[in-house]
Structures are given as structure tokens and as C-alpha cells.
N, C-alpha and C positions, 0 to 999 in steps of 0.2 A: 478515488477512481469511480466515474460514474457506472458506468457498467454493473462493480458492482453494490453500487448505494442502490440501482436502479432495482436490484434483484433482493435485496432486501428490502430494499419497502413493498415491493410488489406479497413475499412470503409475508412479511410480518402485517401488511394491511388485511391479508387474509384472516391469519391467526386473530386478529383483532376483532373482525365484522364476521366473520366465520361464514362467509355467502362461498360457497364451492364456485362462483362464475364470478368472482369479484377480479381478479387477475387479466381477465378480455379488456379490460376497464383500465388497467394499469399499465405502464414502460415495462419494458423487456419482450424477447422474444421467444418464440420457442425453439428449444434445441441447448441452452446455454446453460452453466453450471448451476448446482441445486446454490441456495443462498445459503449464507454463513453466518449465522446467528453468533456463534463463539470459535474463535480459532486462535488454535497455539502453533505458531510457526517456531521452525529451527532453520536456520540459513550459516552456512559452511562455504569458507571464499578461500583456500589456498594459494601458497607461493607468489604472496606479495613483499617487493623488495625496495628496503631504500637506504640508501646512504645519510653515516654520519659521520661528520667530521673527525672524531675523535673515536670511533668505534668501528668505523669503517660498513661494510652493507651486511645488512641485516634480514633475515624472510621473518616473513608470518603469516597467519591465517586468521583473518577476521571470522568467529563467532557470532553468532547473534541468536536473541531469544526474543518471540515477541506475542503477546494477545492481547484481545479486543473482545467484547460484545458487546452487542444492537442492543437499544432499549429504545421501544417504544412510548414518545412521552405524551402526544396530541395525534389525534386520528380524530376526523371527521369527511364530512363528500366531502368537501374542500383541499384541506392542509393535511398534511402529517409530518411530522417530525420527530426525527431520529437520533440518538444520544447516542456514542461511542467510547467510552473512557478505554485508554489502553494503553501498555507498559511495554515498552522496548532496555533491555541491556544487550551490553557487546563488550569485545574485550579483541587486547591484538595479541595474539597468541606467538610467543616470541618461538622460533624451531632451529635457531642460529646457538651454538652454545656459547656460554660467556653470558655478562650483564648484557642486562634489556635497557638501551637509553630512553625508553617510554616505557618504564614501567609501571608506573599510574594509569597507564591506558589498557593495561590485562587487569584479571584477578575481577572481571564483569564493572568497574567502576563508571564504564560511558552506560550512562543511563537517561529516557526519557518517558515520562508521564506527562500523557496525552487526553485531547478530547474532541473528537470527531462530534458535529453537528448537521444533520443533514436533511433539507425538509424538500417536497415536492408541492407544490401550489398547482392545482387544477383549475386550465381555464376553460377549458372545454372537453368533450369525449374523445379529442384525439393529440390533444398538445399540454403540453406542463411547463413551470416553471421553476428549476430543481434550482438549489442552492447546496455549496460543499460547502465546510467551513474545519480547519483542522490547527487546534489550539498545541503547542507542547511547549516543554522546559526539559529541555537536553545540557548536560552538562557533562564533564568528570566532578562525581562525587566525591572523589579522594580528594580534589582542590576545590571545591567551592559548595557553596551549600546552596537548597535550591532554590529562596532568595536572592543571592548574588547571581543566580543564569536569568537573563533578560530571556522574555517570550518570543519565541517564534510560529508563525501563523501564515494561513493560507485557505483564502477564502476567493469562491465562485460563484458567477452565475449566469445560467444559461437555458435557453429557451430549445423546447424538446419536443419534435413534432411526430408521431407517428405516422407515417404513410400509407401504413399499408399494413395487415398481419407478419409480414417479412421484411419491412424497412421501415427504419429511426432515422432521421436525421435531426441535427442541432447546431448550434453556437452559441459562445458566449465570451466571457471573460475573465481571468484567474489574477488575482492579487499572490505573492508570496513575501511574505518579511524574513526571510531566516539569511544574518549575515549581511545582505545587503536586499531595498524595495527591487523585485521585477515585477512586471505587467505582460502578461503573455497572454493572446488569444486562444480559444476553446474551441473546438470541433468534433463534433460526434457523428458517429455513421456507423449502423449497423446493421446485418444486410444477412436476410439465408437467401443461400445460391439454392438450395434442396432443404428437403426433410433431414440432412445427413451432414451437411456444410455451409458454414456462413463464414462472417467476417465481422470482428467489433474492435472498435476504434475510438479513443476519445485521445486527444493530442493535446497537449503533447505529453499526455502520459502512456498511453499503454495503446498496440496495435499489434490483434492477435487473430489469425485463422485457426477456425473451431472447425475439427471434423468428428463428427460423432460417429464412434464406434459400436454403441450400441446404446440400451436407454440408459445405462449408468455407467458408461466408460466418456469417456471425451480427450482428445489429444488436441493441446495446441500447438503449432509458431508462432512465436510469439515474440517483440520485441517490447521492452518495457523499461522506464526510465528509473532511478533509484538515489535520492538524495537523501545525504546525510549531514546534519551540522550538529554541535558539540563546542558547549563553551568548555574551555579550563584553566589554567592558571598556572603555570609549571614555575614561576617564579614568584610566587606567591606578593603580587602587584596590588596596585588598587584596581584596574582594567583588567576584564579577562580577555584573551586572549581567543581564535578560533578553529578549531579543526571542523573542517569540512571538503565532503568530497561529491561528486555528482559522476555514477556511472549511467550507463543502457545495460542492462539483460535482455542478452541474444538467445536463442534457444527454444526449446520442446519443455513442455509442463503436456501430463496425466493427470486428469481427475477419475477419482473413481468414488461413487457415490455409495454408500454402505447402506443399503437398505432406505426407511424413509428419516431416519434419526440424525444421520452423521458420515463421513466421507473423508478423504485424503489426498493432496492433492502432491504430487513429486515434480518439480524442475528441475533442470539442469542444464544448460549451456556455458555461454563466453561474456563474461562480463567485463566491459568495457571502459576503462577509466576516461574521462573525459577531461576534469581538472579536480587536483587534489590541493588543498593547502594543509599541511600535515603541522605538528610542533617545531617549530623556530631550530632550524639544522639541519633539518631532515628533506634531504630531497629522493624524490621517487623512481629507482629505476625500472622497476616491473608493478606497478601499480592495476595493470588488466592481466585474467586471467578466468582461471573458473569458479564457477558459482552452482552448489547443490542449494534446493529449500527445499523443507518437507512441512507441510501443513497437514494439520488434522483438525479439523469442523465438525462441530453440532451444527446442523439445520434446525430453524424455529420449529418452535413445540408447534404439534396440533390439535385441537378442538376441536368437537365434536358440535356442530351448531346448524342452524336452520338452512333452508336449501330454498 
């Protein structure tokens, strides 16, 4: 999500060159969440429902656990580039009693290890040239080892023009491999109406109204995309097999920034299934529903350096 790679490179090119005015110089704008150097998310999706042939319908509640940190690897005027390795598990949390007909899929076994790469090319004092790049190997680990899960990936790039102190605009173009090639175009706009209220947008991932409550609170609306893929093998074949699904997150997220070290961020709206391909039987009767995530971030260290 560019928004916020944008905001991370902007903190950690600071933390880097230690110039207290090197950020004028950088993407992002003011008024937008502090940057997230390391964050541990928990995401909580109740009263999802689906039928199985031989077991008849079933709820559950998707789990999930996930962190990341920024690693600064090239910094200069030019280029910087950003490293992210990061670990996602989930699990389907059977709340029907009786046997679970996916139960390789509780007990945390969907798991993916990741690696976000992300660099900005400076062409001039007010335009960039960002690149996203997001490597992973998602599977169930109970069936397949993480050798046998083929790579999925997703890679961008898009030209970023500042306007103005209060408007970003961009385009580009996003590659994704996971399950099947798409090619989707890239659009960024990002805009304060005031000191107190903007709007940041990069499509087709994430479009959110920011209204700042004060200088460490922030409240958004926010709609935001959420895909998921996972190889496994419930028949233990030579081909695996895929579960994936692709929702929207509708709803309100709170940021509140703890001082200058670290911060928490709370969602919660209506999460929207869009299309799901679940294990071989199983069709989906309540697949949308609600969605809590709770994030907690370290913000980059800072240094104490020349002005």
C-alpha cells in the first residue's frame, strides 16, 4: 500500500541522514498516521458459514496474526530502498460442535512468509518514482512443506508527483501472480481539505478519509481491499490445490499515536466477501460479515544528528 511505504521511507530516510528538514523533500503529507517501523497485528472475522455435503453448515471465525519490519537497505539523494520480511498465520476457528471438515485449516497451520521490497527513485524536487514489490509462500503447513507452495508475488510501478504541500497525485501499474496473472492499473490521490481533514487513496487498494482529531488521535473511513491465497493439499496429490478468497473492509479504524516511540491502531467495520474458493465441498453461505484488527507499532528509532 503506497500511502503507507510513502510514510515510511519519508521517517526512516530521516532516521538515516538525521537532517530535521529532510521530510519537505520527501512524499507524504501532513496530518497522516505516524510511520510503522514494526507492527504486530490481530485480526478477528466472526460468523462465517458454509456448507458441507456430508456435515451439513458449519460457522467459524477467521483468526489471524501478523508482523513486519522496515529495514533500511540503500539510502542516498537518489534511491532508497526498503526491505520488509513478514509472517502472517490464520486458522478457521470451527464454533459449530461436532467434527470440523477442515480441520487442517484451525490449530494456526495457513501460514505465509513474506518479503515486501520497496524503493523510491528521485527525479526531481517534486516527483518520484516508487516501486512496490511483495514476495510470499502461503500454504497449509499440515499438507505441504514450504517447498511444494509455488511463489506468489506482486509487483508495481508508479510515477508520484507532488503538487502542492496538500496534494499527491500518481499512476501506474501493478502486476499480481497469486492463483491466477492479473494486471491492474494504479492511481494515487492524496489531498488535505484543511489542517484537520484530507483524503488518501491509492486503488485499487485502500481509500480512506482521514480526520484528525487532534495531533495523536486520527479517525478514518475507510474502504480497503483484503486478499487472501493458500496452497494445500487435503488429498495428499501430486498438484496442490487452492484456497483463496478476496474481500473489501468497510468501516472506521482509530489511530492513536503513544508518545514519539509507538502507537495502536483499532478497526472495525463490515467485511465484504467478494469471491471465495474454499476446499473441494465446501460452499459458502455467509462468507461476509464483521471484521475487528488491532495493530500495535513501534515508530523508527530516532537520532539525534546535524540540523
Amino acid at each position: 500500500m503506497f500511502s503507507v511505504c510513502q510514510k515510511v521511507a519519508a521517517a526512516l530516510l530521516c532516521l538515516v541522514s538525521g537532517h530535521v528538514m529532510c521530510q519537505s523533500s520527501q512524499p507524504g503529507l501532513a496530518g497522516t498516521a505516524p510511520s510503522k517501523w514494526l507492527t504486530f497485528r490481530n485480526t478477528h472475522s466472526p460468523g462465517k458459514v458454509y456448507n458441507f455435503a456430508n456435515a451439513g453448515p458449519k460457522t467459524y471465525t477467521y483468526e489471524e496474526y501478523f508482523a513486519r519490519v522496515w529495514l533500511p537497505v540503500v539510502h542516498n539523494k537518489k534511491v532508497t530502498v526498503l526491505l520488509g520480511p513478514n509472517y502472517r498465520t490464520e486458522q478457521f476457528e470451527s464454533k459449530t460442535p461436532g467434527e470440523n471438515p477442515i480441520r487442517s485449516m484451525s490449530g494456526w497451520n495457513l501460514r505465509s512468509y513474506g518479503l515486501d521490497v520497496n524503493s523510491f527513485v528521485k527525479l526531481d524536487s517534486t516527483s518520484w518514482l516508487v516501486t512496490t514489490s511483495h514476495f510470499n509462500k502461503s500454504g497449509n503447513m499440515a499438507e505441504l512443506s514450504l517447498k511444494q507452495v509455488p511463489l506468489n508475488y506482486t509487483v508495481s510501478a508508479s510515477f508520484l508527483r507532488k503538487k502542492s504541500a496538500s496534494k499527491e497525485i500518481g499512476a501506474g501499474i501493478m502486476l499480481n501472480q497469486s492463483y491466477k496473472l492479473t494486471i491492474l492499473p494504479v492511481l494515487l490521490f492524496n489531498y488535505n481539505f484543511s489542517e484537520h481533514s484530507g483524503i488518501e487513496m491509492m486503488l485499487p487498494k485502500r481509500v480512506a478519509w482521514r480526520q484528525n482529531l487532534s495531533r495523536n488521535d486520527i479517525l478514518y473511513l475507510r474502504g480497503e481491499s483484503v486478499t487472501r491465497t493458500y496452497y494445500t493439499n487435503p488429498t495428499g496429490g501430486d498438484n496442490p490445490s487452492v484456497y483463496r478468497r478476496v474481500d473489501v473492509d468497510l468501516g472506521l479504524s482509530y489511530n492513536r499515536r503513544l508518545g514519539s516511540w509507538a502507537g495502536v491502531e483499532f478497526s472495525a467495520g463490515y467485511r465484504k466477501n467478494l469471491t471465495t474458493k474454499l476446499v473441494e465441498g465446501a460452499l459458502p453461505v455467509k462468507p461476509s460479515g464483521l471484521a475487528m484488527t488491532l495493530d500495535f507499532y513501534v515508530q523508527p528509532p530516532r537520532f539525534k544528528g546535524r540540523k
